[in-house]
C-alpha positions as CSV (number, residue, x, y, z in Angstrom):
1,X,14.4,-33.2,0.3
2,X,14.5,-31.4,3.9
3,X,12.0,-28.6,4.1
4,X,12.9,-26.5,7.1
5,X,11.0,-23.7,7.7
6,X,11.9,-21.5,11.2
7,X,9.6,-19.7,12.9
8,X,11.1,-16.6,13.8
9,X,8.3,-14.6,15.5
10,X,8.5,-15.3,18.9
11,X,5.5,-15.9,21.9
12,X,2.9,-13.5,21.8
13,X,3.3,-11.0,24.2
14,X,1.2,-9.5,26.7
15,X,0.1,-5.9,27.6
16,X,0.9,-4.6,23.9
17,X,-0.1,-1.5,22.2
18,X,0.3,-0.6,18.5
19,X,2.1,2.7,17.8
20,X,1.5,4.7,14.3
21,X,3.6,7.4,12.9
22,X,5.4,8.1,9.6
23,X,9.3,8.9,9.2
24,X,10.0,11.9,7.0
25,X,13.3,14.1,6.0
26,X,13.8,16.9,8.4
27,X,15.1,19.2,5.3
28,X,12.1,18.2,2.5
29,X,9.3,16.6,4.3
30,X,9.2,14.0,2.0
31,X,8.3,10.2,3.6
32,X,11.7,8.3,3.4
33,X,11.2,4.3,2.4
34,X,12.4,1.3,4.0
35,X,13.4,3.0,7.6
36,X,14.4,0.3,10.3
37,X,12.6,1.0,13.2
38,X,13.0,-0.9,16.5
39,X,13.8,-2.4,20.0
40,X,17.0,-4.1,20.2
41,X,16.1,-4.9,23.7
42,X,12.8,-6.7,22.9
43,X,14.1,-7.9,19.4
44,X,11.0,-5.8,17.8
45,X,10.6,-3.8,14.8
46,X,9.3,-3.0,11.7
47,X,10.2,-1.1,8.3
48,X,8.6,2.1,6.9
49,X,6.8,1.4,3.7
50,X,7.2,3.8,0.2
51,X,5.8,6.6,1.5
52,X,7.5,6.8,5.1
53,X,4.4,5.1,7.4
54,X,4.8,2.4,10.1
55,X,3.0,0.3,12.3
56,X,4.7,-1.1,15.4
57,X,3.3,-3.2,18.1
58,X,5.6,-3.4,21.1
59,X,5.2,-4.4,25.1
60,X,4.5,-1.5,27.3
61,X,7.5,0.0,28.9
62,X,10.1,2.4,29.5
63,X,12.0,1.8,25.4
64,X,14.3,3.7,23.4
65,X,13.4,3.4,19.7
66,X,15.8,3.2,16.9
67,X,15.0,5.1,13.3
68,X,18.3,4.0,11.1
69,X,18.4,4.2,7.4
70,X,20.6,4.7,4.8
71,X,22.1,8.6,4.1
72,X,20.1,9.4,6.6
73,X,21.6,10.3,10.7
74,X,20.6,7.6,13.5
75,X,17.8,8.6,15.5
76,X,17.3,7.4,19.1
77,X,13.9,8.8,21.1
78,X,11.8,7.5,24.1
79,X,8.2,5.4,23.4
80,X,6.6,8.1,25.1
81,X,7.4,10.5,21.8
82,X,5.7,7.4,19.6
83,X,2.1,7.9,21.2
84,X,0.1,10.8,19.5
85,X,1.5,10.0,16.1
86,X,3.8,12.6,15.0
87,X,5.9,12.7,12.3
88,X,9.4,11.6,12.8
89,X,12.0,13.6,11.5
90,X,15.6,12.5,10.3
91,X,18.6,14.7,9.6
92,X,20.5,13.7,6.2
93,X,24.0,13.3,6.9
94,X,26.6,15.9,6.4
95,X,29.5,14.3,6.5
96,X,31.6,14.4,3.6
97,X,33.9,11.1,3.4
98,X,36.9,11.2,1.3
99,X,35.8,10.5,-2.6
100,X,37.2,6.9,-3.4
101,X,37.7,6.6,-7.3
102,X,37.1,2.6,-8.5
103,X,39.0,2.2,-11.6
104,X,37.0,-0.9,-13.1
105,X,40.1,-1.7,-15.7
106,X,42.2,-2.8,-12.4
107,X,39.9,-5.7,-11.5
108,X,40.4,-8.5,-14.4
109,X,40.0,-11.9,-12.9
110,X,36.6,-13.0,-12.2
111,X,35.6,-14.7,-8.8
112,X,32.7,-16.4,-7.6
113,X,32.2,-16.3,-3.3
114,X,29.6,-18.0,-1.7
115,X,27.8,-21.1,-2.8
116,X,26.6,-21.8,-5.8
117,X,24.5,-25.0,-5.5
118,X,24.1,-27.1,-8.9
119,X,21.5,-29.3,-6.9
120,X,17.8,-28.8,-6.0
121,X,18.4,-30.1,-2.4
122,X,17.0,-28.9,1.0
123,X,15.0,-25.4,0.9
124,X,15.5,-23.0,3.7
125,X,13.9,-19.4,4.4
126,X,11.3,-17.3,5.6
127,X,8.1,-18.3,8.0
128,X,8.2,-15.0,10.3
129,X,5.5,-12.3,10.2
130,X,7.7,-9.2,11.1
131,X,8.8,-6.6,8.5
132,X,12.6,-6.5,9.0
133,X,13.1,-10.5,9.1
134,X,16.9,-10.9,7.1
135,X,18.0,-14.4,5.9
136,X,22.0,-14.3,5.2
137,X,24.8,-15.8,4.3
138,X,28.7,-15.8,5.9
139,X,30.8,-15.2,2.3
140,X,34.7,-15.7,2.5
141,X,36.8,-12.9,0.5
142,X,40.3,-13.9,-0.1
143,X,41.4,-10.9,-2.8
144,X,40.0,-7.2,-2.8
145,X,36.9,-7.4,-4.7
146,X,34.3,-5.7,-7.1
147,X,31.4,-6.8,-7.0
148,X,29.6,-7.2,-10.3
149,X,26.8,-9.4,-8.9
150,X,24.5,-10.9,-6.4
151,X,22.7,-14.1,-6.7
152,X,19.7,-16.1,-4.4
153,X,18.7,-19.6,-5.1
154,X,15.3,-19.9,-5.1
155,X,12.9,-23.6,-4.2
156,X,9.4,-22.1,-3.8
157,X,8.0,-19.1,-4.1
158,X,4.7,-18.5,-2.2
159,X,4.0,-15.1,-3.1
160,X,4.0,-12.4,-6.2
161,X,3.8,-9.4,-4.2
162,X,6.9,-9.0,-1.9
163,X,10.0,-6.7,-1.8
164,X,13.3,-7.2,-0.7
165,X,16.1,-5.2,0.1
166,X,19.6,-6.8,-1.0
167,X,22.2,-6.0,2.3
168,X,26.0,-7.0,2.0
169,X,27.5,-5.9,5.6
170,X,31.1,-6.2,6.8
171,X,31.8,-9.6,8.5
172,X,35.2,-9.8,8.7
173,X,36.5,-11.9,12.4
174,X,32.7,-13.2,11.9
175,X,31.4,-9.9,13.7
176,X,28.7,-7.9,11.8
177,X,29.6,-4.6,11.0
178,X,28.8,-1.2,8.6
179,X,26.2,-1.7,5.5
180,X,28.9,-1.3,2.3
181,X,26.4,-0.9,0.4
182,X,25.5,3.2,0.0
183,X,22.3,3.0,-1.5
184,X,19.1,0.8,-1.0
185,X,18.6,-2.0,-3.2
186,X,15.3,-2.5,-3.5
187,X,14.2,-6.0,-5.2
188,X,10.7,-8.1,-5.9
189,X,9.9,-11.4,-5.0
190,X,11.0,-13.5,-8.4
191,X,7.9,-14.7,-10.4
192,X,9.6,-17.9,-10.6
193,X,11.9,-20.2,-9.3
194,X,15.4,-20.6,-10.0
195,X,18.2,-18.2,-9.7
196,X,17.3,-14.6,-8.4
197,X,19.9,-12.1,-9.8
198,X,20.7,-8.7,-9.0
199,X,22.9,-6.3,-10.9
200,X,25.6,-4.9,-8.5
201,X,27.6,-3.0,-11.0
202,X,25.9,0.7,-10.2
203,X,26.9,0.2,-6.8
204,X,30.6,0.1,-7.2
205,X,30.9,-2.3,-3.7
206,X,34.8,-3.1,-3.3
207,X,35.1,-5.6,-0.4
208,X,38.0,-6.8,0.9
209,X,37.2,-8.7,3.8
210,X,34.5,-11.3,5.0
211,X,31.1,-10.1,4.1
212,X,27.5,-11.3,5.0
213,X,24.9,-11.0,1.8
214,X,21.6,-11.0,3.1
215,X,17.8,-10.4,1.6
216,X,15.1,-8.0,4.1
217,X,11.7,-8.5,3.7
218,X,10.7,-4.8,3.8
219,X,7.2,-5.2,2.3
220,X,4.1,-7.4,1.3
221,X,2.5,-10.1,3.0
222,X,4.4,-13.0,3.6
223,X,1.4,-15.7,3.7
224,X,3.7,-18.8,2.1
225,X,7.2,-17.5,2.4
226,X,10.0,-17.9,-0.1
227,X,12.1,-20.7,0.3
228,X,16.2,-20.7,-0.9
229,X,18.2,-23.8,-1.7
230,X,20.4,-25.2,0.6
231,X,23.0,-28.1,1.1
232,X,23.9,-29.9,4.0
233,X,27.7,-30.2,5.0
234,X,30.4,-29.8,7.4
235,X,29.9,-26.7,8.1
236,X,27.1,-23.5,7.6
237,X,27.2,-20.1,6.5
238,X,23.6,-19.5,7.5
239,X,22.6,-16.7,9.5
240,X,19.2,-14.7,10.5
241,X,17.5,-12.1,12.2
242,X,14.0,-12.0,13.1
243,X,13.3,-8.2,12.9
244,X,15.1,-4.6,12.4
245,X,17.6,-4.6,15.1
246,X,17.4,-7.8,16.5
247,X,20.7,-9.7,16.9
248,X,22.2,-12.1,13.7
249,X,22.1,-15.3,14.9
250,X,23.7,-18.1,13.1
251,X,20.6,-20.7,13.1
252,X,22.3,-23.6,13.7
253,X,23.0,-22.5,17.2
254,X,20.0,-21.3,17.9
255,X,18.1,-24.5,16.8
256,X,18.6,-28.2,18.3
257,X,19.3,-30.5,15.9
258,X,19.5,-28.6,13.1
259,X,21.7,-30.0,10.0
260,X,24.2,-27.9,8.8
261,X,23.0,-25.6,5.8
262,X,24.9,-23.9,3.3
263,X,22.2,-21.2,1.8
264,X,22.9,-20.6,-1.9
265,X,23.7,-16.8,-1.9
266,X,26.4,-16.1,-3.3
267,X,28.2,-13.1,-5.7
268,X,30.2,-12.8,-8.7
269,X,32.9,-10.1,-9.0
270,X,36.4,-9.4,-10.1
271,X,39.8,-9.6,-8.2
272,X,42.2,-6.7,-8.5
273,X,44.6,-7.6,-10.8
């Protein structure tokens, strides 16, 4: 067995200053969860925890922050409006998309995407230190899809105390694009290892195109990691991201002499009929 085990917190940088704050709803007040919050220039960030709070250590300097969550309006703002610690507020979209109506009795044939891997092989996953770190997975769609459910292949588990947030992006001409799913999806660290699963069917996620499934670390400590099973091929469908807003990278071009890994993510789900 391979154990590979990237390191995706970067050099320590110098001249840093921690910034504190908590992200609420402009409308209630209330602390919103889980907001992405970062530099995409610096490829630093953080997430908000349950109750809205962050802590963010970035390099002095004339930045733009980003404050992006789900249902909620993209906020932009100068580091100069991070320093005394005031609450940051986001507007709750407005919009109002056209209702789409999923009729479940249309999607008969059952599909599995991804890779399913019937062998313990290599392991393969997290070893950075920033909240925001994603580990994903390029996932061919042939057919429109429903997705019933998502699946992680766990090697090692190093911790009992972590939390997850399951992301399925459109990745169709191998470009990340909009979140499909509408809601968080909010998951602990398995107690065990084995297969991780996660009920879709709430969700109603149709895809039709290429899509990347991806887990967030979004809270805990991550001390030991948690490790996924892998196999090495022809090819890889492995991707990462070190922090909110920092690029996707596909790790086997960002690290020399890395074999080629197929991550076992993969989903279960019904074609239309």
């Amino acid at each position: 067995m391979i154990l590979l085990c990237f390191q995706l917190l970067g050099s320590q940088l110098v001249a840093q200053q921690l910034y504190e704050g908590r992200v609420v709803d402009a409308k209630t007040g209330s602390g919103i969860p889980f907001v992405n919050i970062g530099v995409p220039a610096l490829g630093a960030g953080t997430v908000s925890n349950e109750e809205g709070q962050y802590r963010l250590t970035l390099k002095t300097g004339d930045h733009t922050i980003l404050f992006s969550s789900i249902g909620y309006e993209r906020l932009e703002l100068p580091l100069l409006d991070l320093i005394n610690g005031s609450e940051i507020k986001l507007n709750p979209k407005t919009k109002v998309l056209d209702e789409v109506v999923i009729n479940p009795s249309r999607y008969v044939n059952e599909v599995l995407l991804g890779h399913k891997l019937n062998q313990k092989g290599n392991s393969i996953g997290f070893s950075g230190k920033l909240l925001g770190t994603e580990i994903g997975a390029h996932i061919k769609v042939k057919n429109e899809t429903l997705l019933k459910s998502a699946h992680f292949m766990v090697n090692f588990i190093g911790a009992d105390s972590l939390l997850f947030r399951v992301n399925i992006y459109d990745f169709s001409k191998g470009k990340l694009g909009d979140k499909l799913n509408a809601e968080n999806i909010a998951i602990k660290a398995p107690q065990r290892k084995g297969t991780f699963n996660v009920n879709l069917e709430p969700y109603d996620i149709l895809v039709k195109e290429d899509v990347l499934l991806s887990l967030e670390w979004i809270q805990g400590i991550n001390n030991e990691g948690l490790m996924f099973r892998s196999k090495k091929g022809t090819g890889t469908n492995l991707y990462s991201r070190r922090t909110s807003f920092a690029p996707f990278k596909k790790i086997a071009d960002e690290i020399n002499f890395a074999p080629k890994l197929k991550i076992g993510f993969y989903l279960i789900g019904t074609e239309k009929g």
